[in-house]
N, C-alpha and C positions, 0 to 999 in steps of 0.2 A: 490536409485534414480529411479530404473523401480519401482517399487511400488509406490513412488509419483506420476509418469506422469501418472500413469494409475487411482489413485485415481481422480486424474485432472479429467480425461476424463469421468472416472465415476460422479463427481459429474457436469460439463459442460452437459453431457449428461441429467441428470437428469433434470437439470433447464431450458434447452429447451421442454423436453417434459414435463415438468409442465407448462412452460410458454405455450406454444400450446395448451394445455387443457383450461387452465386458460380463453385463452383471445377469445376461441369460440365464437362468437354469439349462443344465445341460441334459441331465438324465433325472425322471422322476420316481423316488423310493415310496415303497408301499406305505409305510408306517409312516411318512409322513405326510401322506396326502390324504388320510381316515384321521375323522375325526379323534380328539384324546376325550377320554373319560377315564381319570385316572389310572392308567393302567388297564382297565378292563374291556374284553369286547364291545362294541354299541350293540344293546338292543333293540333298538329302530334305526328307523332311516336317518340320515342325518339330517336330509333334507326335507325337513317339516314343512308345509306350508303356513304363510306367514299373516296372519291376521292384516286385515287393509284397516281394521278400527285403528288398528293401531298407529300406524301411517298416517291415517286422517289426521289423529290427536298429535302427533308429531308437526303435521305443517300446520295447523290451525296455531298450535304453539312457536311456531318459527314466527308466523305470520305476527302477531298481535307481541312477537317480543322483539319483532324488528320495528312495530310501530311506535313501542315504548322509548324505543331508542332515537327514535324522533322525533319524542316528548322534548328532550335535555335540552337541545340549539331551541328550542321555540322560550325556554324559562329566560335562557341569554337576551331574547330580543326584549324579553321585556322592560327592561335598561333602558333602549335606543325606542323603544316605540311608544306609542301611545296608548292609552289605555283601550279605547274604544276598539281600533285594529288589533291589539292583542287579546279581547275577548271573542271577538268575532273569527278570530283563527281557533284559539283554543277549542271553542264553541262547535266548530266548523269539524274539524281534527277528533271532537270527541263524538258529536256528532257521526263522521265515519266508522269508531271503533262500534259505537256502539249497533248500527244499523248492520257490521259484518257479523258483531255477536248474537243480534238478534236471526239475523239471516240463517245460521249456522243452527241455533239453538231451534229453528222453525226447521229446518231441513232434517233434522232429527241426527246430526254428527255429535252431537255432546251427548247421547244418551249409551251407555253401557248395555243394556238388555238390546235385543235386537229377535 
């Protein structure tokens, strides 16, 4: 049995580092490493710098849609639990969202003008 898992691993291992080698770029072509704009030259750089508002608004929205998502197991408990304990979690859980929204909305990340 330890000699199978290891054979695994030995040949897993292999077929990564062959597929690695395999799938290198070898030589790099002009027109494909510029940006496309329909056919036509860029008249800027391609490389814009990138707003951080933006970014913010991004994990703020990760954050508070990963918490949503651990709204759904807490409506299942309510089944098996008791009412009292499942207010005091709900409570507790809304409690949190709502102290990072306010946190957030005080630190001024939800405001667009700047």
């Amino acid at each position: 049995m330890f000699f199978m898992s290891i054979l695994i691993l030995m040949i897993c291992s292999i077929l990564m580092i062959l597929s690695s080698t395999i799938s290198k770029k070898s030589f790099t072509d002009r027109e494909k490493s510029s940006p496309f704009e329909c056919g036509f030259n860029p008249k800027s750089a391609s490389r814009m710098p990138f707003s951080l508002h933006f970014f913010l608004i991004a994990v703020i929205f990760l954050i508070f849609d990963v918490e949503i998502t651990l709204l759904i197991p807490i409506i299942m408990i309510y089944k098996i639990s008791n009412m009292m304990n499942f207010s005091m979690i709900i409570m507790f859980f809304i409690g949190i969202l709502l102290f990072g929204l306010y946190y957030e909305w005080n630190q001024g990340a939800l405001t667009w003008t700047k």
